[in-house]
mmCIF file of the N, C-alpha and C atoms, coordinates in Angstrom:
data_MODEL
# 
_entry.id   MODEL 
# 
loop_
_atom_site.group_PDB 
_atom_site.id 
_atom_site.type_symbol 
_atom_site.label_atom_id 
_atom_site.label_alt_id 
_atom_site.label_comp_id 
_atom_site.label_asym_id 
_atom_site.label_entity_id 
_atom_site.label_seq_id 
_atom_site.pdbx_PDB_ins_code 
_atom_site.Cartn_x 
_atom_site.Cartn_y 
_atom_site.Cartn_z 
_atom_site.occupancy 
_atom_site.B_iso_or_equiv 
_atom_site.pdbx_formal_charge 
_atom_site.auth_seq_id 
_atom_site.auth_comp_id 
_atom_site.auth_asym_id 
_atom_site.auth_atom_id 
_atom_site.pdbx_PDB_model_num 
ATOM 1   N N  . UNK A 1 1  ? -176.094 46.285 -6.725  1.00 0.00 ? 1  UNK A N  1 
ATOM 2   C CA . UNK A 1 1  ? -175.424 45.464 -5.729  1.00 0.00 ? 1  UNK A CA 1 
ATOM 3   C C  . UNK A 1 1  ? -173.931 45.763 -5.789  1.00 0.00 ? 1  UNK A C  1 
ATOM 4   N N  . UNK A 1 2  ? -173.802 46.312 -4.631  1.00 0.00 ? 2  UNK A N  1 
ATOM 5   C CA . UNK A 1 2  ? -171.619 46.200 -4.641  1.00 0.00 ? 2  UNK A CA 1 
ATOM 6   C C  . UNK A 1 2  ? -171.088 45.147 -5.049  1.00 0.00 ? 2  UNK A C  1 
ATOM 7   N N  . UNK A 1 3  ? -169.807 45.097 -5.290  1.00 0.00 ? 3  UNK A N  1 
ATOM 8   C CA . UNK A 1 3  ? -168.902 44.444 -5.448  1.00 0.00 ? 3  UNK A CA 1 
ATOM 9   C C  . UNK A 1 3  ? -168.633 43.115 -4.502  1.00 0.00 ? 3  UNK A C  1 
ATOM 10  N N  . UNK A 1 4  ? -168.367 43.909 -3.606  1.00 0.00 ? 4  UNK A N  1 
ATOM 11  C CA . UNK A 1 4  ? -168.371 42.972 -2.058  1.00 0.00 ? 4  UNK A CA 1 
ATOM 12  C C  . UNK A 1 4  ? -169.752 41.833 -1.628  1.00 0.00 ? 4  UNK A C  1 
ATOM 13  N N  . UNK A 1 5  ? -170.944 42.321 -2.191  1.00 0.00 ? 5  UNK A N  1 
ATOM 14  C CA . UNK A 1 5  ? -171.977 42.308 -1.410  1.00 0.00 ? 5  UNK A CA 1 
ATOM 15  C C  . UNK A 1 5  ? -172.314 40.462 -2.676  1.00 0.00 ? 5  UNK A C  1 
ATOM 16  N N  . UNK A 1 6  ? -171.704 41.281 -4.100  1.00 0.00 ? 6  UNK A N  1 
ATOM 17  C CA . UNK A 1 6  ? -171.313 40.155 -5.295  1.00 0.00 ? 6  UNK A CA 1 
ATOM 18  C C  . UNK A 1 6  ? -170.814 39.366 -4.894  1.00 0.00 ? 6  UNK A C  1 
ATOM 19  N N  . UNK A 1 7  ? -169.450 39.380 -4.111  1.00 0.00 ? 7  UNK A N  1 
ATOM 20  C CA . UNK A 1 7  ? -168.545 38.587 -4.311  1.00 0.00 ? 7  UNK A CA 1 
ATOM 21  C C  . UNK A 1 7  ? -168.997 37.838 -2.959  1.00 0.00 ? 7  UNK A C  1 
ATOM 22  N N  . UNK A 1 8  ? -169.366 38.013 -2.189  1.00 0.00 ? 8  UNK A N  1 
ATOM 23  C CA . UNK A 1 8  ? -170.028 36.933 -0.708  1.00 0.00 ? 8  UNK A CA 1 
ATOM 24  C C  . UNK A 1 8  ? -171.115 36.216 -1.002  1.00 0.00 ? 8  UNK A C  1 
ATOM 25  N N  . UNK A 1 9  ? -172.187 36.697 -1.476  1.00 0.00 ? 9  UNK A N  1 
ATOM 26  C CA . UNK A 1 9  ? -172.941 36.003 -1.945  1.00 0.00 ? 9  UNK A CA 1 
ATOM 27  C C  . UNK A 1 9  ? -172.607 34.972 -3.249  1.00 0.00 ? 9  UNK A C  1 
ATOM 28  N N  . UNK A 1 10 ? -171.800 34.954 -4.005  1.00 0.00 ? 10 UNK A N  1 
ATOM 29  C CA . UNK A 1 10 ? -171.579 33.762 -4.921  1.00 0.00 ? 10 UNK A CA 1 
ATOM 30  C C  . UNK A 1 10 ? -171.290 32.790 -4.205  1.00 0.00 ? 10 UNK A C  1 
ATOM 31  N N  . UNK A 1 11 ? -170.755 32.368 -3.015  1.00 0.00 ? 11 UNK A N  1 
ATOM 32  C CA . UNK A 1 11 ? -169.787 31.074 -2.059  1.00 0.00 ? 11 UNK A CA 1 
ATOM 33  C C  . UNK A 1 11 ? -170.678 32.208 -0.624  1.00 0.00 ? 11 UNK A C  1 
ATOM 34  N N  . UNK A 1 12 ? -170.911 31.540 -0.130  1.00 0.00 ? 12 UNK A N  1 
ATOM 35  C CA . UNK A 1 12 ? -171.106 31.975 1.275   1.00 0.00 ? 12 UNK A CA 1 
ATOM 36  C C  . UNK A 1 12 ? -170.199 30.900 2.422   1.00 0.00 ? 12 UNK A C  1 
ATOM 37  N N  . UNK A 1 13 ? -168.803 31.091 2.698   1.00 0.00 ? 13 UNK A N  1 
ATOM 38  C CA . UNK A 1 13 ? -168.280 30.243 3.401   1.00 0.00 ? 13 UNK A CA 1 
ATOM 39  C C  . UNK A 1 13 ? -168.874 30.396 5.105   1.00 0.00 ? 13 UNK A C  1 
ATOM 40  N N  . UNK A 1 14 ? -169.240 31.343 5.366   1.00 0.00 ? 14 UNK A N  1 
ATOM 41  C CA . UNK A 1 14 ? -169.809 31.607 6.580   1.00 0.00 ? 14 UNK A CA 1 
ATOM 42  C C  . UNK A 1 14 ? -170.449 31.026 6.878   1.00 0.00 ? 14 UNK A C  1 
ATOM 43  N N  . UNK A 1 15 ? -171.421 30.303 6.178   1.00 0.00 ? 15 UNK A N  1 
ATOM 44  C CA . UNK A 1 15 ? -172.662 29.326 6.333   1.00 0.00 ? 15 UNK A CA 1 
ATOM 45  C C  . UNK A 1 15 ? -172.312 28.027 6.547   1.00 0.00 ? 15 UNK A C  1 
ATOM 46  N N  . UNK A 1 16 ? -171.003 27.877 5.585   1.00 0.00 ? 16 UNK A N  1 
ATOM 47  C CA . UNK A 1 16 ? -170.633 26.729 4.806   1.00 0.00 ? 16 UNK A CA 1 
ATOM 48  C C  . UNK A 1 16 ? -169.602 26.221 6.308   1.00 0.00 ? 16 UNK A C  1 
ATOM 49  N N  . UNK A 1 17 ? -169.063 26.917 7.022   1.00 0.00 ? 17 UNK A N  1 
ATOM 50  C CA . UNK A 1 17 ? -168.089 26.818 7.887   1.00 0.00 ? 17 UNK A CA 1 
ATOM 51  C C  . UNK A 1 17 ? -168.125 27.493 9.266   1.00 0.00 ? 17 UNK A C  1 
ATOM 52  N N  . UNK A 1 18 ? -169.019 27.185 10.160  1.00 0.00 ? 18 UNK A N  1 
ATOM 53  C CA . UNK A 1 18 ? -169.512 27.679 11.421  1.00 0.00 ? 18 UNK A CA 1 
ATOM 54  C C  . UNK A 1 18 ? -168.701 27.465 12.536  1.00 0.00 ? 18 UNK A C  1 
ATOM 55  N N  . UNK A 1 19 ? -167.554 26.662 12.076  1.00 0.00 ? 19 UNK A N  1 
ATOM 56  C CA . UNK A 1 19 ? -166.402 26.565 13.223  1.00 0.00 ? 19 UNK A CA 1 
ATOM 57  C C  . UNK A 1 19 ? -165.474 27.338 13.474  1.00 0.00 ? 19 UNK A C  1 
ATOM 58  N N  . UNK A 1 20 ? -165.986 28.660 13.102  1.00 0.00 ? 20 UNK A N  1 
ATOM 59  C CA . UNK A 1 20 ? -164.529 29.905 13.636  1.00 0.00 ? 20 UNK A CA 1 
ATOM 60  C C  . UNK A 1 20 ? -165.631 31.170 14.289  1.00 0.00 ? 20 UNK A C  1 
ATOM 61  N N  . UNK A 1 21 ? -165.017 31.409 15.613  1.00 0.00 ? 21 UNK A N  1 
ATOM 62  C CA . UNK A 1 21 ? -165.491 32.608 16.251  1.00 0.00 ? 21 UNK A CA 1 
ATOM 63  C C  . UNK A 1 21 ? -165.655 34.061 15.099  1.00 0.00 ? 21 UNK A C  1 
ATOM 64  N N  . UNK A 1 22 ? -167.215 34.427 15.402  1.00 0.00 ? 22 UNK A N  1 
ATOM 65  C CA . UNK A 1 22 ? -167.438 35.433 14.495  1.00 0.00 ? 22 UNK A CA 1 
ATOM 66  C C  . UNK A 1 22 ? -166.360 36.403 14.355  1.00 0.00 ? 22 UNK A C  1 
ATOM 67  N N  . UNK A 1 23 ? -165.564 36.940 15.347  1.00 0.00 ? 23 UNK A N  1 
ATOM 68  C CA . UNK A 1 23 ? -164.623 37.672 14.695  1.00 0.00 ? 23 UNK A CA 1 
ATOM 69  C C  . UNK A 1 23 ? -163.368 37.416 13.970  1.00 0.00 ? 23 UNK A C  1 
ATOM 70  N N  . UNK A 1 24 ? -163.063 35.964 14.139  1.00 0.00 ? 24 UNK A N  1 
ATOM 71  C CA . UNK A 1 24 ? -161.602 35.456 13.045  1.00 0.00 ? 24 UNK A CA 1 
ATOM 72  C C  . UNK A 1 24 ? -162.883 35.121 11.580  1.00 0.00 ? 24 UNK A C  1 
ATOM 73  N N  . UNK A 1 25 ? -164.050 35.049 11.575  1.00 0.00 ? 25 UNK A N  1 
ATOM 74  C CA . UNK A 1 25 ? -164.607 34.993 9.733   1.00 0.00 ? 25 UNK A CA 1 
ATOM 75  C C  . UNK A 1 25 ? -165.259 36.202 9.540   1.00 0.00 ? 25 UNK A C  1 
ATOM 76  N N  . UNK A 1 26 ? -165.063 37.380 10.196  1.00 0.00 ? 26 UNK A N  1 
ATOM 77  C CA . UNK A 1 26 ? -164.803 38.388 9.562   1.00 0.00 ? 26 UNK A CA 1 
ATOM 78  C C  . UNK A 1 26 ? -163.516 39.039 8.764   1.00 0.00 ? 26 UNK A C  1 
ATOM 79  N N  . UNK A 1 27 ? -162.841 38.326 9.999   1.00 0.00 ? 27 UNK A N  1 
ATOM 80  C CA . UNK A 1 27 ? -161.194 38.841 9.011   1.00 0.00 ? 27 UNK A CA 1 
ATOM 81  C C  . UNK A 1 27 ? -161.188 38.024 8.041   1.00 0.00 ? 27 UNK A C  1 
ATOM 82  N N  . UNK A 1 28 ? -161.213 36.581 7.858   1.00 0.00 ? 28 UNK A N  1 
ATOM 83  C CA . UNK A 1 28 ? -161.202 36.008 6.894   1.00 0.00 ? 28 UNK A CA 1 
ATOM 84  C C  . UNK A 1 28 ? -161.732 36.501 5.600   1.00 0.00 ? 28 UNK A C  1 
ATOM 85  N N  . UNK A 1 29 ? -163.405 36.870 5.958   1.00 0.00 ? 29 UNK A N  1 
ATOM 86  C CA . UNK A 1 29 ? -164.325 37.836 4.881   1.00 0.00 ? 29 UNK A CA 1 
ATOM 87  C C  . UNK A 1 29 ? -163.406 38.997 4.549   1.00 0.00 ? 29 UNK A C  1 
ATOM 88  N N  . UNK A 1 30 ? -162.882 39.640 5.515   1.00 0.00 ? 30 UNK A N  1 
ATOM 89  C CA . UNK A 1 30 ? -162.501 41.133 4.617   1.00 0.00 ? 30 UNK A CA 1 
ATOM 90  C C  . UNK A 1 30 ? -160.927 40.585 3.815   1.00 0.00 ? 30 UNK A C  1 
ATOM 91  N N  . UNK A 1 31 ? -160.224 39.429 4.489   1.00 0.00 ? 31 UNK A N  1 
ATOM 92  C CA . UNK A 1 31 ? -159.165 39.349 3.631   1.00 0.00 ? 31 UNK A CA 1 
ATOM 93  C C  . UNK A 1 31 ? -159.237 38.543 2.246   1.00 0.00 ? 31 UNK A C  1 
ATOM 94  N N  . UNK A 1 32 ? -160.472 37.727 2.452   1.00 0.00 ? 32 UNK A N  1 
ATOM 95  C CA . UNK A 1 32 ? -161.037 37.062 0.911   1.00 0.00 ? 32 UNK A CA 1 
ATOM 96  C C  . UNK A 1 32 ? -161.330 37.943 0.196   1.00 0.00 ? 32 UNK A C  1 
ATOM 97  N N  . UNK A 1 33 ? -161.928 38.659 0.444   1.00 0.00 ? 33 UNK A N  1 
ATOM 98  C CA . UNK A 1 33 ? -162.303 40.363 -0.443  1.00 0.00 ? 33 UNK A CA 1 
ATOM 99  C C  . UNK A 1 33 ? -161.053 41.271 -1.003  1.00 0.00 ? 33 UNK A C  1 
ATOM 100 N N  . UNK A 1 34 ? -159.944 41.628 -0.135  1.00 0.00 ? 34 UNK A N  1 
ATOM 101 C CA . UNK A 1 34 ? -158.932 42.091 -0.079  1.00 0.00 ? 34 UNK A CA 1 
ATOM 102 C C  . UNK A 1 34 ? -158.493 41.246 -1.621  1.00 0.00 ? 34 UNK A C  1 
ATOM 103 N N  . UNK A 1 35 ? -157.972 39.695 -1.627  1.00 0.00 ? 35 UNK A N  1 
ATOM 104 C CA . UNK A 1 35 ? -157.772 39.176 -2.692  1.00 0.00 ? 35 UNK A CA 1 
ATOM 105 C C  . UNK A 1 35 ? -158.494 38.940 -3.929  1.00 0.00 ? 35 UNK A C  1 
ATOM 106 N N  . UNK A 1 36 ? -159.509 39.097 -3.554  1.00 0.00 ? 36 UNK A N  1 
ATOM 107 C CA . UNK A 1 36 ? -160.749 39.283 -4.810  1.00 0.00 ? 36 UNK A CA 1 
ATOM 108 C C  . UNK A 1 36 ? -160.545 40.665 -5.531  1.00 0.00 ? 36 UNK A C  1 
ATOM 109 N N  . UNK A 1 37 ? -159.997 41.637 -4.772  1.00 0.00 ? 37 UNK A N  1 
ATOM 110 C CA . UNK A 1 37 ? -160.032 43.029 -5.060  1.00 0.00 ? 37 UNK A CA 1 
ATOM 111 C C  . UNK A 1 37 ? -158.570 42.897 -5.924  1.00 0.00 ? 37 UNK A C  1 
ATOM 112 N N  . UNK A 1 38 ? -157.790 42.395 -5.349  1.00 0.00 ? 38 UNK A N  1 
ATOM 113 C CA . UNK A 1 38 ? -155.786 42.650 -6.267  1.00 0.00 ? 38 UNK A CA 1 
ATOM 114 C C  . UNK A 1 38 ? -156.259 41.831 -7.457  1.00 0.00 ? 38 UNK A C  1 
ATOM 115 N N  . UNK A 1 39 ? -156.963 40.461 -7.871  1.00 0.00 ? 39 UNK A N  1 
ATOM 116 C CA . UNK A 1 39 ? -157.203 39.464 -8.754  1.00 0.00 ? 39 UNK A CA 1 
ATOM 117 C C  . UNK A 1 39 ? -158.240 41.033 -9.743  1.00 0.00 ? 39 UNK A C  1 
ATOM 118 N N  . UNK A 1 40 ? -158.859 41.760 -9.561  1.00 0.00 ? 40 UNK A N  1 
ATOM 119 C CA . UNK A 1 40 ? -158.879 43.166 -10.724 1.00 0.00 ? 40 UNK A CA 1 
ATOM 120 C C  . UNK A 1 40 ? -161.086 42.369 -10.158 1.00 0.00 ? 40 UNK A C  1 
ATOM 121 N N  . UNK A 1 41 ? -161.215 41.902 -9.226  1.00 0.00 ? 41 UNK A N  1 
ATOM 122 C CA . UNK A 1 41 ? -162.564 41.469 -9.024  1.00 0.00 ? 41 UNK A CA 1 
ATOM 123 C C  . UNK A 1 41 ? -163.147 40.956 -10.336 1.00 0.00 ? 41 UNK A C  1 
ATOM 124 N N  . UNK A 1 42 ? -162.387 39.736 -10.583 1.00 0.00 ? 42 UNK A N  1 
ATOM 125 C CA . UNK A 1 42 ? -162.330 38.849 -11.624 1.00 0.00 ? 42 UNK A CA 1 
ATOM 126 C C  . UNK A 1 42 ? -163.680 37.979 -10.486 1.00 0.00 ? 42 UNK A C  1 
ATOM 127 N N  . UNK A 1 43 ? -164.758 37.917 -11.009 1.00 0.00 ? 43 UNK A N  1 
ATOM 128 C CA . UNK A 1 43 ? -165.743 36.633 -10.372 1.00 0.00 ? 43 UNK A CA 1 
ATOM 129 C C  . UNK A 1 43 ? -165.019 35.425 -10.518 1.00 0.00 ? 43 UNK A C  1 
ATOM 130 N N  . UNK A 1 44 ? -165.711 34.090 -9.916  1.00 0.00 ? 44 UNK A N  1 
ATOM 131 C CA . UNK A 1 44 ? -165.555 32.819 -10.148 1.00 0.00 ? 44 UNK A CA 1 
ATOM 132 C C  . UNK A 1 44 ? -164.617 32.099 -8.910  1.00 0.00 ? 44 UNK A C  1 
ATOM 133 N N  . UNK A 1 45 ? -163.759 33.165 -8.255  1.00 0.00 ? 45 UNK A N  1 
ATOM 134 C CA . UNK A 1 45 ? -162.934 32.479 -7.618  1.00 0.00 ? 45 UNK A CA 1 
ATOM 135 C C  . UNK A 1 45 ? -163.124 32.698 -5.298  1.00 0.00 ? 45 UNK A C  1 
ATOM 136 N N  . UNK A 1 46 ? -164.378 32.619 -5.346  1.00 0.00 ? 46 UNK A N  1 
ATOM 137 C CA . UNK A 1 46 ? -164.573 33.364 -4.007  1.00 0.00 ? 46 UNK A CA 1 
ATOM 138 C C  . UNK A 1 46 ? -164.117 32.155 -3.260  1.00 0.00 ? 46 UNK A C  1 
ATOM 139 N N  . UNK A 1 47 ? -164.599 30.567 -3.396  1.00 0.00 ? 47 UNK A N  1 
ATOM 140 C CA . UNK A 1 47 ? -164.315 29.561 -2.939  1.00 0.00 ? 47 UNK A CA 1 
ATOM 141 C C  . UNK A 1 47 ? -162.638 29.825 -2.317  1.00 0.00 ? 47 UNK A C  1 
ATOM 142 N N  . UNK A 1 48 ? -161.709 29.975 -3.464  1.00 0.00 ? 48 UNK A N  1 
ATOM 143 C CA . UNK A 1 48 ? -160.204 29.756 -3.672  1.00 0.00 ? 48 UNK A CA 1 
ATOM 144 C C  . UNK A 1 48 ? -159.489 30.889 -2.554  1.00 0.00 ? 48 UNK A C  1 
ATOM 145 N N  . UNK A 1 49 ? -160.567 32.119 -2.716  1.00 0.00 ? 49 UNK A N  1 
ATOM 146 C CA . UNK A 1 49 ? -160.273 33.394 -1.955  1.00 0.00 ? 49 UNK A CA 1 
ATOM 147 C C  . UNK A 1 49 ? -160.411 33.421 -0.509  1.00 0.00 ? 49 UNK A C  1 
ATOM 148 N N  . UNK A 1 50 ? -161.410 32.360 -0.037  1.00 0.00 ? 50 UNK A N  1 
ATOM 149 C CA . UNK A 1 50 ? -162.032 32.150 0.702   1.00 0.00 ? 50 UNK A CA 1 
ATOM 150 C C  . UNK A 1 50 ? -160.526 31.544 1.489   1.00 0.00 ? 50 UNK A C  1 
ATOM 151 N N  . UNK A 1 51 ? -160.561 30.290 1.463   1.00 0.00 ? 51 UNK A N  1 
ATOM 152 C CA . UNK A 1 51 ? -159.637 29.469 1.371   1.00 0.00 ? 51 UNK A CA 1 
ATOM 153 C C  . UNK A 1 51 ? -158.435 29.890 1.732   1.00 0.00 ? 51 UNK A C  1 
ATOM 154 N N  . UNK A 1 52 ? -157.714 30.765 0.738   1.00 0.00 ? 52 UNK A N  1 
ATOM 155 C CA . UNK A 1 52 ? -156.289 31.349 1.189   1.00 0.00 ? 52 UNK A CA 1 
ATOM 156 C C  . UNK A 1 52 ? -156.211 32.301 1.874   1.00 0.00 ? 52 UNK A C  1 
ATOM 157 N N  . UNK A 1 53 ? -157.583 32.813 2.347   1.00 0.00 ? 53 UNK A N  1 
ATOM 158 C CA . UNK A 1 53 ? -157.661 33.462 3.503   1.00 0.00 ? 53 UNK A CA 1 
ATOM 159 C C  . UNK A 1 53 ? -157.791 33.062 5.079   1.00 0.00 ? 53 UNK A C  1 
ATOM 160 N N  . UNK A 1 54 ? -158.443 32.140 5.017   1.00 0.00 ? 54 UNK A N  1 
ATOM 161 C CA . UNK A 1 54 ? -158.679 31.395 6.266   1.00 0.00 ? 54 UNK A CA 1 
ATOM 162 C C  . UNK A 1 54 ? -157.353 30.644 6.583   1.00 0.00 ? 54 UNK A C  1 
ATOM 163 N N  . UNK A 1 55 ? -156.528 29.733 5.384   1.00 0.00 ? 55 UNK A N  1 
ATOM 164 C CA . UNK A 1 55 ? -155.025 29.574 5.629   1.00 0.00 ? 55 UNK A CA 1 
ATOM 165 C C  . UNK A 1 55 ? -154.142 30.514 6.112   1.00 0.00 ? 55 UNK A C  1 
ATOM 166 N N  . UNK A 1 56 ? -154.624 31.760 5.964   1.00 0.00 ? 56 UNK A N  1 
ATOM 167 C CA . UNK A 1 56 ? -153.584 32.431 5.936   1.00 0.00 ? 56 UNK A CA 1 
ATOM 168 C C  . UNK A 1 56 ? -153.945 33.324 7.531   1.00 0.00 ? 56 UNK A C  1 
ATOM 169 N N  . UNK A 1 57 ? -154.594 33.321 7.598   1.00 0.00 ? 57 UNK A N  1 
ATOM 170 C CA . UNK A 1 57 ? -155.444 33.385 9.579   1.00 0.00 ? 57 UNK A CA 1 
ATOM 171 C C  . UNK A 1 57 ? -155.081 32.757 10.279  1.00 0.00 ? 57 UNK A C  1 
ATOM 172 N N  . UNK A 1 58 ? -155.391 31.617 10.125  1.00 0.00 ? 58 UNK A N  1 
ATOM 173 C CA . UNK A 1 58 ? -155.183 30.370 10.820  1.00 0.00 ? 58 UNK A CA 1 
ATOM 174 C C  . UNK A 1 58 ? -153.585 30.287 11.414  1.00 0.00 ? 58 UNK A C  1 
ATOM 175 N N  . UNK A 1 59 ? -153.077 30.717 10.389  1.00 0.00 ? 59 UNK A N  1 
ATOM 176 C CA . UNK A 1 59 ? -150.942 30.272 10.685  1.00 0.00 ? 59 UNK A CA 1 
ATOM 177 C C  . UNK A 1 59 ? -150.787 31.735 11.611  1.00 0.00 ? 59 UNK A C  1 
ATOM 178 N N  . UNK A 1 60 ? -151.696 32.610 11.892  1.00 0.00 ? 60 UNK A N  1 
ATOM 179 C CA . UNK A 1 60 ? -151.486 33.652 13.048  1.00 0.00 ? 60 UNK A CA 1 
ATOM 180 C C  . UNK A 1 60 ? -151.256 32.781 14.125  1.00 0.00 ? 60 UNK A C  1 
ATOM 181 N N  . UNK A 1 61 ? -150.285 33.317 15.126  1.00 0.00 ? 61 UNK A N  1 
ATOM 182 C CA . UNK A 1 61 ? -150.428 32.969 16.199  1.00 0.00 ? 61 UNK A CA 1 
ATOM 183 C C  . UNK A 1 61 ? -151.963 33.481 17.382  1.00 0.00 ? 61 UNK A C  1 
ATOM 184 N N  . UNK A 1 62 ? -152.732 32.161 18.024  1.00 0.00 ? 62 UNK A N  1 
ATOM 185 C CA . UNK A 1 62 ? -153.685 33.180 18.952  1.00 0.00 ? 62 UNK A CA 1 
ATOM 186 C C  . UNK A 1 62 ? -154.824 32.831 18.115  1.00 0.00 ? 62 UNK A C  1 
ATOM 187 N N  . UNK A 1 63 ? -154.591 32.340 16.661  1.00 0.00 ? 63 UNK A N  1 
ATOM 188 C CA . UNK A 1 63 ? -155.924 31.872 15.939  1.00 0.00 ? 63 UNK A CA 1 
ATOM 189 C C  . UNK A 1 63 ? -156.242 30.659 15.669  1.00 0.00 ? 63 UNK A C  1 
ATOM 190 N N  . UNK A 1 64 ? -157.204 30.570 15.979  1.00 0.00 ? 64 UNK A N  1 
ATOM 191 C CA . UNK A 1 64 ? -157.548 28.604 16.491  1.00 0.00 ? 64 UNK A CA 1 
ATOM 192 C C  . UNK A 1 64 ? -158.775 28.407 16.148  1.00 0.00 ? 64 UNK A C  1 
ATOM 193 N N  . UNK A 1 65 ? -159.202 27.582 15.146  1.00 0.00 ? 65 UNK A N  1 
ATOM 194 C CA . UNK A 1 65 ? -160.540 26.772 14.945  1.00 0.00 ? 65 UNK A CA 1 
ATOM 195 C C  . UNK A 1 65 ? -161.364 26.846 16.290  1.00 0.00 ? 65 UNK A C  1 
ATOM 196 N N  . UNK A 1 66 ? -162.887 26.800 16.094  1.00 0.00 ? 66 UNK A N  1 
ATOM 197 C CA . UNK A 1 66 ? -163.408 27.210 17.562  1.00 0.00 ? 66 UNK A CA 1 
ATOM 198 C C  . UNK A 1 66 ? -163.810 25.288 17.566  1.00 0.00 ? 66 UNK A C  1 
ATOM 199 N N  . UNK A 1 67 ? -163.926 25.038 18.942  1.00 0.00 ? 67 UNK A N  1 
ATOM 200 C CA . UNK A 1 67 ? -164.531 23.627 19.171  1.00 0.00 ? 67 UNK A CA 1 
ATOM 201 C C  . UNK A 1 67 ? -165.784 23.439 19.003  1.00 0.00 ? 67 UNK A C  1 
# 
């Protein structure tokens, strides 16, 4: 099993959070990964990764929670 394939499956926020158009929780996914990857892909923290990724989307301009 990859790395990636590890680190989504421990937290699945996708499931967990169905209120963002499939293509802003893909970016989210590849930028939670992105930080999972600099942290040396230390497990345990996908929740946290998750998280400061979608914060950090969100403050884009043009990116908006879906209704």
């Amino acid at each position: 099993m990859s790395k990636a394939v590890e680190f989504l499956s421990s937290v699945n926020p996708v499931q967990q959070k169905p209120d963002h158009q499939p293509e802003v929780q893909e970016r989210i996914q590849k930028r939670a990964y992105e930080l999972y990857e600099a942290r040396g892909a230390t497990p345990g923290h996908a929740l946290e990764d998750w998280t400061q990724a979608e914060a950090e989307l969100l403050r884009e301009p043009g990116i908006h929670r879906a209704a």
